[in-house]
N, CA, C and O atoms as a Tinker XYZ file with bonds, in Angstrom:
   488  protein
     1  N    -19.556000  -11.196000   17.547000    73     2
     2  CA   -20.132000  -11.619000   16.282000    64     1     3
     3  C    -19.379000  -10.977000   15.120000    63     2     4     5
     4  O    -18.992000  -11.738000   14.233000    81     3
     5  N    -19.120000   -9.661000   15.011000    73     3     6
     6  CA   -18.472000   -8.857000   13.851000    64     5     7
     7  C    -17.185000   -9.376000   14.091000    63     6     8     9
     8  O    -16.707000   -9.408000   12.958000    81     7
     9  N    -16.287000   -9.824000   14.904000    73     7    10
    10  CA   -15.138000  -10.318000   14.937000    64     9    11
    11  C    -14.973000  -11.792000   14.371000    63    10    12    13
    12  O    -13.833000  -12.025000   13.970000    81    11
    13  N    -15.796000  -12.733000   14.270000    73    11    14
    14  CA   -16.045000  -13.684000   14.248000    64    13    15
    15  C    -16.226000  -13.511000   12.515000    63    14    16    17
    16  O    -15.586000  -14.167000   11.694000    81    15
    17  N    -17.229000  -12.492000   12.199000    73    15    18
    18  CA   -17.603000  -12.543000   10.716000    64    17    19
    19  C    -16.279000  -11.813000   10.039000    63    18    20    21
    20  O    -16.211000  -12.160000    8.860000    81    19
    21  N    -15.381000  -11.061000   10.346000    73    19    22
    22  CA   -14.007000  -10.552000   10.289000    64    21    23
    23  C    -13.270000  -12.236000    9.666000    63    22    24    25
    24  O    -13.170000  -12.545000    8.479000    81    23
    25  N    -12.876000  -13.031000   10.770000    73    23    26
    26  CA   -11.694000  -13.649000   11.223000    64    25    27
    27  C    -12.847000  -14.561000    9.983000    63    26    28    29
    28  O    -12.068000  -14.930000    9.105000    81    27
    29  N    -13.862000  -14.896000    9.705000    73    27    30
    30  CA   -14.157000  -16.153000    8.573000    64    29    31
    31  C    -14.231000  -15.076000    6.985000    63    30    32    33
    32  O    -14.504000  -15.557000    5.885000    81    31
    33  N    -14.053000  -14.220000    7.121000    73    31    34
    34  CA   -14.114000  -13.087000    6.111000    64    33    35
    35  C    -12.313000  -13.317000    5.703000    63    34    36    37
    36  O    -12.021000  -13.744000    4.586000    81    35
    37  N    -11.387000  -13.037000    6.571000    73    35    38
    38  CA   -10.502000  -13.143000    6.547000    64    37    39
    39  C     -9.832000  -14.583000    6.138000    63    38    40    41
    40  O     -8.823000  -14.702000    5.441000    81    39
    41  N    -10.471000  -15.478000    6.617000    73    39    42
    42  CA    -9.487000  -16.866000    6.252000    64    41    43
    43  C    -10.157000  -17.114000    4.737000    63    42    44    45
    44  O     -9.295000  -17.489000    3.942000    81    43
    45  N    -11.711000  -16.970000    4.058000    73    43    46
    46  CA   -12.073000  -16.852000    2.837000    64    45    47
    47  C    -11.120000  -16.628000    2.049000    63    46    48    49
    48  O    -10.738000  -17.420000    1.187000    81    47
    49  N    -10.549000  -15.295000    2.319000    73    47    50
    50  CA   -10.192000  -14.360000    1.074000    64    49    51
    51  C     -8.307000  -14.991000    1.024000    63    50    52    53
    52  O     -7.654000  -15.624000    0.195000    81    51
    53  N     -8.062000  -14.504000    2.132000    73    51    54
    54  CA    -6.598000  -15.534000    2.041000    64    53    55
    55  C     -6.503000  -17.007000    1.777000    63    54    56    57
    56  O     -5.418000  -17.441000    1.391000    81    55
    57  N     -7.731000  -18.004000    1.977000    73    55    58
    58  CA    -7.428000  -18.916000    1.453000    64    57    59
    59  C     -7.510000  -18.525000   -0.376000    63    58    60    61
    60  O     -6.509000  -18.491000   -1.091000    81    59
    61  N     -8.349000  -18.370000   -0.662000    73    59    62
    62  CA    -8.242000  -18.080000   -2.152000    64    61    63
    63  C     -7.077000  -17.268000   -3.219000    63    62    64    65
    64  O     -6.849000  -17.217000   -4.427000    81    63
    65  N     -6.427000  -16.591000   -1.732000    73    63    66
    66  CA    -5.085000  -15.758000   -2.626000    64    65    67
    67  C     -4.060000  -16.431000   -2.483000    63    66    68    69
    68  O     -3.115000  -16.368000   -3.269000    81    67
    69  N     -4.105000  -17.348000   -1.219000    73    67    70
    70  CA    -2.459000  -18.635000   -0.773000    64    69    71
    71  C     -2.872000  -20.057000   -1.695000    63    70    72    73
    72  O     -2.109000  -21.018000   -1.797000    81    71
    73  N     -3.830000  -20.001000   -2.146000    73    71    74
    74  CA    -3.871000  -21.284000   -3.413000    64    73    75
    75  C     -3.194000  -20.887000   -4.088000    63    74    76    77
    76  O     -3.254000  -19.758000   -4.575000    81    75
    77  N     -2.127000  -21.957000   -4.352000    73    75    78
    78  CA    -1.132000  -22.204000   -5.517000    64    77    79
    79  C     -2.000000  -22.519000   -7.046000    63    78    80    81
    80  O     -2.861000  -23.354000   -7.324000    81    79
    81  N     -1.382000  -21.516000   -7.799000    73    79    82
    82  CA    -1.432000  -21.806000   -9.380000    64    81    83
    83  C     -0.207000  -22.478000   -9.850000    63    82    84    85
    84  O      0.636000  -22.700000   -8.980000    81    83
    85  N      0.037000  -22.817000  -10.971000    73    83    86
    86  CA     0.935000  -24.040000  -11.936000    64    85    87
    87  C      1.980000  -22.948000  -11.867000    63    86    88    89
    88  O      3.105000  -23.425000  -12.015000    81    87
    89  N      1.973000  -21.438000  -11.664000    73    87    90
    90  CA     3.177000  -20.525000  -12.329000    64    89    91
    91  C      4.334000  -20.542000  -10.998000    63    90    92    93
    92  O      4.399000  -19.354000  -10.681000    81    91
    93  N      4.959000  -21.066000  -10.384000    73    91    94
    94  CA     5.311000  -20.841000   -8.915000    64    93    95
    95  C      6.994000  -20.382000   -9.374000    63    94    96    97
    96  O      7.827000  -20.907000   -8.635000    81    95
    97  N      7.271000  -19.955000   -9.901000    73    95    98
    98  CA     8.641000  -19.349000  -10.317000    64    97    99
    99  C      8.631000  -17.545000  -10.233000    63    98   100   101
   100  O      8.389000  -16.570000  -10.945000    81    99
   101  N      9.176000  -17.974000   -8.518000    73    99   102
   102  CA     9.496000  -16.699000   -8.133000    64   101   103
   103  C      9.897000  -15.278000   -8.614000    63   102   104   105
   104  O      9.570000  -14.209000   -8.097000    81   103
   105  N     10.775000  -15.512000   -9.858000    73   103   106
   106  CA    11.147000  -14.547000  -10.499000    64   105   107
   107  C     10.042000  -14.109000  -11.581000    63   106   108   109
   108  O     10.319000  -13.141000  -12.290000    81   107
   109  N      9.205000  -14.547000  -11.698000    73   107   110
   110  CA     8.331000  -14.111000  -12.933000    64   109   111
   111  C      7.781000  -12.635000  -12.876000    63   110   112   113
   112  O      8.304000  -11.964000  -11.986000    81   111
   113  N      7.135000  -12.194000  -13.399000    73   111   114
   114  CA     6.743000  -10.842000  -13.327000    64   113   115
   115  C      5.465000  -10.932000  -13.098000    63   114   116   117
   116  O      4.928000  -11.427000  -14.089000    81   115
   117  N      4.483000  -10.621000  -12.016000    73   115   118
   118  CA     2.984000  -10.827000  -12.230000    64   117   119
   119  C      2.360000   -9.286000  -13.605000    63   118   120   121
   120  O      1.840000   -8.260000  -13.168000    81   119
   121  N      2.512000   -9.436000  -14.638000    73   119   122
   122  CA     1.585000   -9.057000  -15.261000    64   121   123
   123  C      0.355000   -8.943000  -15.799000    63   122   124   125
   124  O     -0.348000   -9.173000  -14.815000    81   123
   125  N     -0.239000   -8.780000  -16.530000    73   123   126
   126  CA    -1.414000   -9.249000  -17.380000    64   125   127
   127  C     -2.572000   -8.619000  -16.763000    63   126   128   129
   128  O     -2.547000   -7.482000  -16.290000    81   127
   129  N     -3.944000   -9.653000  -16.784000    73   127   130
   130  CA    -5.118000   -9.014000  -16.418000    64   129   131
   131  C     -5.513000   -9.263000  -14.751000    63   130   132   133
   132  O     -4.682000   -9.608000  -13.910000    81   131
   133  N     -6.179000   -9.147000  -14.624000    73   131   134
   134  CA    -6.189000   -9.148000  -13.264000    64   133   135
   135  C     -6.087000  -10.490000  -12.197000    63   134   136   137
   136  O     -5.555000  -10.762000  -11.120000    81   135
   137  N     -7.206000  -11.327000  -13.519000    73   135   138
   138  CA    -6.830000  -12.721000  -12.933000    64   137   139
   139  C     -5.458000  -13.213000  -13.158000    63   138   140   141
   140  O     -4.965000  -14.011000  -12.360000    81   139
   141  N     -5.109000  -12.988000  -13.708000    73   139   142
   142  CA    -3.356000  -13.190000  -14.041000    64   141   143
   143  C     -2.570000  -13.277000  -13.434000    63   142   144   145
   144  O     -1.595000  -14.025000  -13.348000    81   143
   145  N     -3.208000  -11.919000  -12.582000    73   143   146
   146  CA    -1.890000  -11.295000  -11.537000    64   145   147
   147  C     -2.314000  -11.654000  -10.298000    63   146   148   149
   148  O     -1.435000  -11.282000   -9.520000    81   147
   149  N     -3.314000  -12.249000   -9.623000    73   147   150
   150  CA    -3.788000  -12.873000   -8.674000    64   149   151
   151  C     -3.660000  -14.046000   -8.774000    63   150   152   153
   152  O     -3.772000  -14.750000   -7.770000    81   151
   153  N     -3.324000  -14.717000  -10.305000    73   151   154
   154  CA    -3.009000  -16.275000   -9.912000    64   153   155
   155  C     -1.324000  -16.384000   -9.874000    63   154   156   157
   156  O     -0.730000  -17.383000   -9.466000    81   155
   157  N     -0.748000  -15.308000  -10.318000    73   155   158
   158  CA     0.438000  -15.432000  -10.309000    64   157   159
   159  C      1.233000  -14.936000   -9.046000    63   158   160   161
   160  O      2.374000  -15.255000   -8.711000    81   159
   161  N      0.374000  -14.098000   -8.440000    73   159   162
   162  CA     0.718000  -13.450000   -6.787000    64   161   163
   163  C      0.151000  -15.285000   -6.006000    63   162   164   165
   164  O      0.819000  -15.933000   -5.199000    81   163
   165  N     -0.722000  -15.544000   -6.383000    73   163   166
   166  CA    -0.764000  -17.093000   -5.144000    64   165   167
   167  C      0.297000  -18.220000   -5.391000    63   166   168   169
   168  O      0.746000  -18.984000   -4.536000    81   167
   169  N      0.659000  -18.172000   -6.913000    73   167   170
   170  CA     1.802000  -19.010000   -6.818000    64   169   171
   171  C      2.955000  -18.876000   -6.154000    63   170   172   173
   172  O      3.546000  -19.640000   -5.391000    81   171
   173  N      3.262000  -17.506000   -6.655000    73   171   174
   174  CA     4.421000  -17.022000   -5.587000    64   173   175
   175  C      4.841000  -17.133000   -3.874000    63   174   176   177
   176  O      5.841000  -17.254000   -3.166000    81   175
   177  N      2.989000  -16.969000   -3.726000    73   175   178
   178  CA     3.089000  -16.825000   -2.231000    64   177   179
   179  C      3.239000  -18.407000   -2.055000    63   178   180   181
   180  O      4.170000  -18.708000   -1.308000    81   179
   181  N      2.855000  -18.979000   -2.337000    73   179   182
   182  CA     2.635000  -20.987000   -2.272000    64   181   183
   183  C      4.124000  -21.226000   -2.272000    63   182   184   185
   184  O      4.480000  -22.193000   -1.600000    81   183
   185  N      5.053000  -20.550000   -2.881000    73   183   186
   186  CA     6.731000  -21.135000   -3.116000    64   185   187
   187  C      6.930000  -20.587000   -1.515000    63   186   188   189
   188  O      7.106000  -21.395000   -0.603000    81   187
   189  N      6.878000  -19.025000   -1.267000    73   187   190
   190  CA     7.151000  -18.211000   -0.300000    64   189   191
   191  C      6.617000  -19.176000    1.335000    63   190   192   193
   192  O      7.096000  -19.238000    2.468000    81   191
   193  N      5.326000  -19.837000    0.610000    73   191   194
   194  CA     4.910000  -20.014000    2.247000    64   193   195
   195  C      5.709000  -21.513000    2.306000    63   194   196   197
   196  O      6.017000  -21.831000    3.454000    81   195
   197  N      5.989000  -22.221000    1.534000    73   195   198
   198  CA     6.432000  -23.664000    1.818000    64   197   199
   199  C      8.045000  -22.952000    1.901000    63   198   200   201
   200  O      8.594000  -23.236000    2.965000    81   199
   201  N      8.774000  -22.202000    1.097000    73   199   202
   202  CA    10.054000  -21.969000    2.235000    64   201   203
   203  C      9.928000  -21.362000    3.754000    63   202   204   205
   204  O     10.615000  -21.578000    4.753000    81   203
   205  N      9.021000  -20.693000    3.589000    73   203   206
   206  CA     8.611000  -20.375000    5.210000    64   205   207
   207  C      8.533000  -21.685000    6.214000    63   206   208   209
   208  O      9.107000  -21.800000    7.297000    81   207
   209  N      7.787000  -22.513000    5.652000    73   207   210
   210  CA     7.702000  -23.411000    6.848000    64   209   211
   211  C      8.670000  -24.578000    6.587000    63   210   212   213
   212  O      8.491000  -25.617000    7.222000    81   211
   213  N      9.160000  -24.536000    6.159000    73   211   214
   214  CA    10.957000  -25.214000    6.164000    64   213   215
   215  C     11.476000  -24.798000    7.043000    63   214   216   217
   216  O     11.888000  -25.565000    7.912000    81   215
   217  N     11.638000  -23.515000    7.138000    73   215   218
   218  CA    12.510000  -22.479000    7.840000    64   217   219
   219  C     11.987000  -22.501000    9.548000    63   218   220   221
   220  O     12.705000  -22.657000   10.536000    81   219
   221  N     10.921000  -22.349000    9.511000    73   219   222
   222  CA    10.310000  -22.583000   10.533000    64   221   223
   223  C     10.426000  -23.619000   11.451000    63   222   224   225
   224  O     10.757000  -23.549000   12.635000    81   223
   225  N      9.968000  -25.069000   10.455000    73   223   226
   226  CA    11.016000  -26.389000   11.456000    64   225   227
   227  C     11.734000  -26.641000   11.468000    63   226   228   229
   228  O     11.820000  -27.707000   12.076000    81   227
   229  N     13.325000  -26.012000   10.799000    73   227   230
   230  CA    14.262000  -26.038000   11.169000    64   229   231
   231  C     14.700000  -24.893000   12.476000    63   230   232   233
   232  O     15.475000  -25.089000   13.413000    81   231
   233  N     13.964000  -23.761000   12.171000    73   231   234
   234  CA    14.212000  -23.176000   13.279000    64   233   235
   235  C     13.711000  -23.681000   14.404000    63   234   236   237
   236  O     14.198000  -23.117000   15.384000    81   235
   237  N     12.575000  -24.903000   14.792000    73   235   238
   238  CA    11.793000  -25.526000   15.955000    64   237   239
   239  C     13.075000  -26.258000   16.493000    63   238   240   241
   240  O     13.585000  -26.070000   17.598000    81   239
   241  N     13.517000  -27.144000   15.496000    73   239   242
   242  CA    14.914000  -28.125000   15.485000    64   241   243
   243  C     15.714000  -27.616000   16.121000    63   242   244   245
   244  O     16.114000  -28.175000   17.142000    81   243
   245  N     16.199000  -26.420000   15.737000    73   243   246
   246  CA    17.308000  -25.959000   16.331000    64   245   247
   247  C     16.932000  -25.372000   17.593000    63   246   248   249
   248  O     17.879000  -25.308000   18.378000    81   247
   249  N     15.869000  -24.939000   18.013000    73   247   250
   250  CA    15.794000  -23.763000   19.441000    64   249   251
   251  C     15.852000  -24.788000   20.094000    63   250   252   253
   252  O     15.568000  -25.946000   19.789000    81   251
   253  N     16.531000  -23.999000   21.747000    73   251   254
   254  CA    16.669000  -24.919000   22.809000    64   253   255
   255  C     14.855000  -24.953000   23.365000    63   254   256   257
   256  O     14.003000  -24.075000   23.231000    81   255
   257  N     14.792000  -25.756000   23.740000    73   255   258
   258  CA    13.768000  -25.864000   24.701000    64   257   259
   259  C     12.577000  -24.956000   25.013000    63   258   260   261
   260  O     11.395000  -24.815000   24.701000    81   259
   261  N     13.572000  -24.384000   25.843000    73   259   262
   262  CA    12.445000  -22.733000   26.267000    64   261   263
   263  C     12.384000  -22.283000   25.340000    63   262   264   265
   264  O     11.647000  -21.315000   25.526000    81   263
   265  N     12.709000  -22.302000   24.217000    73   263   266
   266  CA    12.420000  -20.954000   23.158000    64   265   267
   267  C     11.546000  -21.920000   22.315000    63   266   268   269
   268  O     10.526000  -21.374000   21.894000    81   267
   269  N     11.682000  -23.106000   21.996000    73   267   270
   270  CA    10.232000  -23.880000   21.025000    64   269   271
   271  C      8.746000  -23.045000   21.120000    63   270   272   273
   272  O      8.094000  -22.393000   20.303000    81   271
   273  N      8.539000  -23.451000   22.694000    73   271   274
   274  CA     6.726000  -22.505000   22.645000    64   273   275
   275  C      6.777000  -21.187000   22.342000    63   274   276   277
   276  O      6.057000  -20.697000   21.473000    81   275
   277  N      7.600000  -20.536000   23.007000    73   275   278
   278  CA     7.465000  -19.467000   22.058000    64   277   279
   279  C      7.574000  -18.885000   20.437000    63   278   280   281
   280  O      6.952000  -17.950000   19.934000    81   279
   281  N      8.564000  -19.763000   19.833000    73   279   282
   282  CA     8.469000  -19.881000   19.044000    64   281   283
   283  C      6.864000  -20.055000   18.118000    63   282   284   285
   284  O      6.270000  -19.357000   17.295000    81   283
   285  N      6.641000  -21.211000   18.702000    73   283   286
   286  CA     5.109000  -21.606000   18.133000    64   285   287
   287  C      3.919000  -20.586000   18.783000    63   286   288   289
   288  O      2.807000  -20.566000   18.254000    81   287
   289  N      4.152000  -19.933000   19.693000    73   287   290
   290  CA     3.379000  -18.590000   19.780000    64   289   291
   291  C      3.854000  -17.405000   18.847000    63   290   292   293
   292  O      2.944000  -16.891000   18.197000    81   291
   293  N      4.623000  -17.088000   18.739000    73   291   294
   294  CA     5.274000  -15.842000   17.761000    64   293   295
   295  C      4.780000  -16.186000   16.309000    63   294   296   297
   296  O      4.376000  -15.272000   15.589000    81   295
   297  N      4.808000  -17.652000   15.807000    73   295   298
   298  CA     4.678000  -17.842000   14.628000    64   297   299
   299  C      3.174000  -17.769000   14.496000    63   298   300   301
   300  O      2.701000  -17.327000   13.449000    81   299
   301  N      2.108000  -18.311000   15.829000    73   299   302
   302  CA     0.759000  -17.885000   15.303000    64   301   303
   303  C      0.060000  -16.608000   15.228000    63   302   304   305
   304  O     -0.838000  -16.317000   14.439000    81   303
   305  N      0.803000  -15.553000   16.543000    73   303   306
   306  CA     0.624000  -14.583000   16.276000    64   305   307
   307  C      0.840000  -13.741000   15.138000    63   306   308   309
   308  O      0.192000  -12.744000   14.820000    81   307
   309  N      1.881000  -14.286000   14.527000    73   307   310
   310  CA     2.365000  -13.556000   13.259000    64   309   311
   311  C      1.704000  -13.819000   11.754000    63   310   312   313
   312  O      1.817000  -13.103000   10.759000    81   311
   313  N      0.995000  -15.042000   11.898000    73   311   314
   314  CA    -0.061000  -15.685000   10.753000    64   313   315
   315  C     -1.186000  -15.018000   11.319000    63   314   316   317
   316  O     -1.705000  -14.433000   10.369000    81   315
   317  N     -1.872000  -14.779000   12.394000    73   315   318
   318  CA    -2.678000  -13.805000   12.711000    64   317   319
   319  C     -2.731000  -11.892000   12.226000    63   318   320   321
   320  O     -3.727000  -11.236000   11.920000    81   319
   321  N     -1.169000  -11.398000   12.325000    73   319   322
   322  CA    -1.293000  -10.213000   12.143000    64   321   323
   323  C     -1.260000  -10.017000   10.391000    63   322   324   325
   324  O     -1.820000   -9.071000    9.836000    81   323
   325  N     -0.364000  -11.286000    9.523000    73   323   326
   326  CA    -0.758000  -11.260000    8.501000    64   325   327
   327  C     -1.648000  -11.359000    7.416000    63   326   328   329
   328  O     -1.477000  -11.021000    6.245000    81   327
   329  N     -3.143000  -12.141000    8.261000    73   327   330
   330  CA    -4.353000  -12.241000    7.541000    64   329   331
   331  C     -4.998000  -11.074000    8.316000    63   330   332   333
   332  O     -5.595000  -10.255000    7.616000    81   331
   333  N     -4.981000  -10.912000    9.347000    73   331   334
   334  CA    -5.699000   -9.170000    9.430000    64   333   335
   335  C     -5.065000   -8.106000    8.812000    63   334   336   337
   336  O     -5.812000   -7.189000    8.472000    81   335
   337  N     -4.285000   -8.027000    8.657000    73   335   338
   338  CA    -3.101000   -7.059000    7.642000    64   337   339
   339  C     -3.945000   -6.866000    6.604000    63   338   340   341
   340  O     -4.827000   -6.009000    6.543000    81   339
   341  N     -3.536000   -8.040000    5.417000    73   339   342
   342  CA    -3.828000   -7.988000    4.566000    64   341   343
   343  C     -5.395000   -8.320000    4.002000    63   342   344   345
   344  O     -5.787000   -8.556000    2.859000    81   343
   345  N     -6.102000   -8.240000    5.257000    73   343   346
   346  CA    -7.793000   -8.434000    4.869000    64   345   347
   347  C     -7.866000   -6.701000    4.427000    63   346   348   349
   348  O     -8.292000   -6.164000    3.405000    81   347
   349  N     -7.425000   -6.285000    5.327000    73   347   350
   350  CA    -7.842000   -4.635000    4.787000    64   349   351
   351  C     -8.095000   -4.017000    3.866000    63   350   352   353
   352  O     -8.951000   -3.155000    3.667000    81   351
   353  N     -6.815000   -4.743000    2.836000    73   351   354
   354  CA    -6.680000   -4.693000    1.648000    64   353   355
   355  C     -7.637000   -5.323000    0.492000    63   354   356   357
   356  O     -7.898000   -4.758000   -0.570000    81   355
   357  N     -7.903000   -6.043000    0.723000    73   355   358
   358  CA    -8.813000   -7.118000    0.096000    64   357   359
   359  C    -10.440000   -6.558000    0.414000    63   358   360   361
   360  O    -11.383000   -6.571000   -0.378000    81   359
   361  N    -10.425000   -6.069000    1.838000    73   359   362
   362  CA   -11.565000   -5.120000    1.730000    64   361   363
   363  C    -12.275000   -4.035000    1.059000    63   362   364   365
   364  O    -13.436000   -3.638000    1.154000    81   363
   365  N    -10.945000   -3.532000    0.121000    73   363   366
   366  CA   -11.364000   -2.753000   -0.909000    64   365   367
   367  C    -12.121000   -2.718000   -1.318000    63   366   368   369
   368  O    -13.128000   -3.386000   -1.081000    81   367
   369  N    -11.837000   -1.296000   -2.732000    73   367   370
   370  CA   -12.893000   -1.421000   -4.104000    64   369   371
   371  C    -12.415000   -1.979000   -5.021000    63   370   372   373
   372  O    -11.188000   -1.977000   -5.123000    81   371
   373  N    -13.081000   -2.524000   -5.821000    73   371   374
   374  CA   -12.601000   -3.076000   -6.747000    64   373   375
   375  C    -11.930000   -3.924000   -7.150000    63   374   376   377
   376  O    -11.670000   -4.744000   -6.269000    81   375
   377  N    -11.358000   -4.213000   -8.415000    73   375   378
   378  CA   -10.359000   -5.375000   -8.833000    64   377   379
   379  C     -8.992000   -5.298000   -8.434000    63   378   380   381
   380  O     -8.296000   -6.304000   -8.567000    81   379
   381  N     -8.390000   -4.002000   -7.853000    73   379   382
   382  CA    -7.654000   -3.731000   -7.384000    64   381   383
   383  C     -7.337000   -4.175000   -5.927000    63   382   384   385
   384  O     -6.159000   -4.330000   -5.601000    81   383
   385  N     -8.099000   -4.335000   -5.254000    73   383   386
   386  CA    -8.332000   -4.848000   -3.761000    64   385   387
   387  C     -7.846000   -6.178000   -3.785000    63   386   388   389
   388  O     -6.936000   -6.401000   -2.987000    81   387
   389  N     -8.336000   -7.406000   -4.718000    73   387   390
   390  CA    -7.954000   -8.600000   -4.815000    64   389   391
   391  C     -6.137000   -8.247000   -4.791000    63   390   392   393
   392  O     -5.510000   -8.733000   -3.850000    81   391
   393  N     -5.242000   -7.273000   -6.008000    73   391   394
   394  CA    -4.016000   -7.515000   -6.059000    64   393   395
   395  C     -3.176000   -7.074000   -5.100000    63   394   396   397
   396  O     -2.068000   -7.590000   -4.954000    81   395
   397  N     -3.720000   -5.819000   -4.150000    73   395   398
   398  CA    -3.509000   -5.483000   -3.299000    64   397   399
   399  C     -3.142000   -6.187000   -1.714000    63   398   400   401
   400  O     -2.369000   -5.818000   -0.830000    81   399
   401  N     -4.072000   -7.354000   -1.818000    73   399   402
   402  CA    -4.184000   -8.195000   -0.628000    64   401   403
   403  C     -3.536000   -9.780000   -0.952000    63   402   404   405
   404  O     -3.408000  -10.713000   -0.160000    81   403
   405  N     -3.193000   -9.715000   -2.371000    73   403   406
   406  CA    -2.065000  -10.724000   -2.322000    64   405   407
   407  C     -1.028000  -10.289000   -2.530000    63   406   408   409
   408  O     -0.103000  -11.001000   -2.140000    81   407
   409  N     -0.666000   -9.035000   -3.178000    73   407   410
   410  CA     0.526000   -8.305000   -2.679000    64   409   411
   411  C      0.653000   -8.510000   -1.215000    63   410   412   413
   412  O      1.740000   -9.052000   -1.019000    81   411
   413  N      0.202000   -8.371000   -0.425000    73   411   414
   414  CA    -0.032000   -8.228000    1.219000    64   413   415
   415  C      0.732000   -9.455000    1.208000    63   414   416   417
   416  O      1.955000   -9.586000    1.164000    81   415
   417  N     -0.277000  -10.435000    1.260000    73   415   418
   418  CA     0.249000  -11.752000    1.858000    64   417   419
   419  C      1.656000  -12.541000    1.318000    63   418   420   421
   420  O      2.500000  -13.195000    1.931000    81   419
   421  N      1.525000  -12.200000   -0.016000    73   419   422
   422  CA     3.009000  -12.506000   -0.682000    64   421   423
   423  C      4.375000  -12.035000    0.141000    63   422   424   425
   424  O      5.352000  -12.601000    0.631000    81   423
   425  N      3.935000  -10.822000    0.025000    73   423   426
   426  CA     5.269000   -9.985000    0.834000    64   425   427
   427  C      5.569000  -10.680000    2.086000    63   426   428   429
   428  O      6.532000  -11.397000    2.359000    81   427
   429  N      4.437000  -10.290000    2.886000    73   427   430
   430  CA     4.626000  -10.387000    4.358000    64   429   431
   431  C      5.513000  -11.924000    4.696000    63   430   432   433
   432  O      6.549000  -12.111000    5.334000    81   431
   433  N      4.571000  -12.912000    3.942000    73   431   434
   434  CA     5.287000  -14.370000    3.916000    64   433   435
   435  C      6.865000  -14.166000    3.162000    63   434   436   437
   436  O      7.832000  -14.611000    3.781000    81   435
   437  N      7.031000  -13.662000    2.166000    73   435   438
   438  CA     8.393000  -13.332000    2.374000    64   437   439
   439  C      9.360000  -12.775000    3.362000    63   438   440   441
   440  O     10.486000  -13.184000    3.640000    81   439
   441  N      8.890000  -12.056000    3.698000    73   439   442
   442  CA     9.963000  -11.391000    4.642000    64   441   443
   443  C      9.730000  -12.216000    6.225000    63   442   444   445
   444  O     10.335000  -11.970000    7.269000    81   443
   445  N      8.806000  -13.103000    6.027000    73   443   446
   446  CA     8.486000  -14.037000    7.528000    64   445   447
   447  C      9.887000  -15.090000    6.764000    63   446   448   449
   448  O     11.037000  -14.983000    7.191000    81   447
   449  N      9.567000  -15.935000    5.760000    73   447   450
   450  CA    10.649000  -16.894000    5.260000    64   449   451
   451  C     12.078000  -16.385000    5.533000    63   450   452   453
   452  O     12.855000  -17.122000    6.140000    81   451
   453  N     12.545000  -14.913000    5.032000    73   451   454
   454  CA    13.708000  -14.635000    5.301000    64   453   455
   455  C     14.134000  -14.256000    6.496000    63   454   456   457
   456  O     15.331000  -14.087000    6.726000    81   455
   457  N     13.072000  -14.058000    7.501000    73   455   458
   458  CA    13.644000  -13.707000    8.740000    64   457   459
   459  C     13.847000  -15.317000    9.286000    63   458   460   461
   460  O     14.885000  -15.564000    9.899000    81   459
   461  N     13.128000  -16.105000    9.124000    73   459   462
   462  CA    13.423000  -17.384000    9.969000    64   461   463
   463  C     14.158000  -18.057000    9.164000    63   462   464   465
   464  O     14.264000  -19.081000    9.839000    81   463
   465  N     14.768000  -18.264000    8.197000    73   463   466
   466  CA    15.921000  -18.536000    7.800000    64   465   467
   467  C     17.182000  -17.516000    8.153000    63   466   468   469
   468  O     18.198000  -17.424000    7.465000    81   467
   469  N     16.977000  -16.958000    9.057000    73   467   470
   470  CA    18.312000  -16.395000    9.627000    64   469   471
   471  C     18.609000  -16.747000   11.010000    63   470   472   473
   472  O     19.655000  -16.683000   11.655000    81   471
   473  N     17.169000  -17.221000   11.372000    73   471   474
   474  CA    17.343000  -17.385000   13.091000    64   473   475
   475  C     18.350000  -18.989000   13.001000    63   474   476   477
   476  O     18.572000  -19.709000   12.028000    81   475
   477  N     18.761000  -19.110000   14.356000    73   475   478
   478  CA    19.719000  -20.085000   14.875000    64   477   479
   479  C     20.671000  -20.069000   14.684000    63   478   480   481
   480  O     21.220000  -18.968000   14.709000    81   479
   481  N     21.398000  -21.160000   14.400000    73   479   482
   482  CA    22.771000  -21.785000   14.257000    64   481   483
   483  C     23.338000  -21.319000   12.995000    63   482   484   485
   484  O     22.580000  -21.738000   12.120000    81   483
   485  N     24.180000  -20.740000   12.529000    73   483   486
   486  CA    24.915000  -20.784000   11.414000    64   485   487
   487  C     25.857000  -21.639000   10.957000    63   486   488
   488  O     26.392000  -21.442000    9.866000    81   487
C-alpha cells in the first residue's frame, strides 16, 4: 500500500514538473520567483525529454536485435530510478522542494539524452 501511495505520489509531482511551459530555450537562466523557476525548469526538461526520446529510437533503430529488449528494459528502469530519485526531493520543505525536484528531473533527463545520443553507430 505505502509503495503504491509512493509510486502515485511520485508520477503526481513529476507529471506537474515534466509539463512543458511556452519558455523551452535551453539556454535561459531559470530565475525569478519560484513559480518562475519551476515553470522554466519544466520547459527545459520538455526540450531535454523530447531529445531524449529521439535518441532513444534511434538508438532502438540502430541496436541489433538482442540488445532492443534490453534496451527497452534499461530505459524503464531508468525512468523508474529517475522519478524515485527525484520524488525525494520534492518531498521536501517548502518552496524549495518543488525547485529541487525539477532540478532532479531536468538534469537526470539530460544526462539520459546525452548518454543515448552517444550509443551506436557513429
Amino acid at each position: 500500500m505505502l509503495g503504491r501511495s509512493i509510486a502515485v505520489a511520485a508520477t503526481c509531482l513529476l507529471a506537474s514538473i515534466a509539463h512543458a511551459g511556452d519558455q523551452g530555450d535551453p539556454a535561459q537562466s531559470c530565475d525569478g520567483s519560484t513559480y518562475e523557476m519551476v515553470d522554466c525548469l519544466k520547459a527545459k526538461t520538455a526540450e531535454w525529454d523530447k531529445r531524449m526520446n529521439i535518441a532513444y529510437q534511434q538508438a532502438l533503430k540502430d541496436a541489433v536485435p538482442q540488445q532492443r529488449e534490453q534496451l527497452r528494459a534499461a530505459q524503464r528502469l531508468w525512468i523508474q530510478y529517475r522519478d524515485a530519485s527525484c520524488l525525494y526531493y520534492g518531498l521536501g520543505e517548502g518552496t524549495i522542494a518543488r525547485i529541487g525536484a525539477g532540478e532532479c528531473v531536468r538534469s537526470l533527463t539530460e544526462a539520459r539524452a546525452r548518454e543515448l545520443e552517444n550509443v551506436g553507430p557513429k
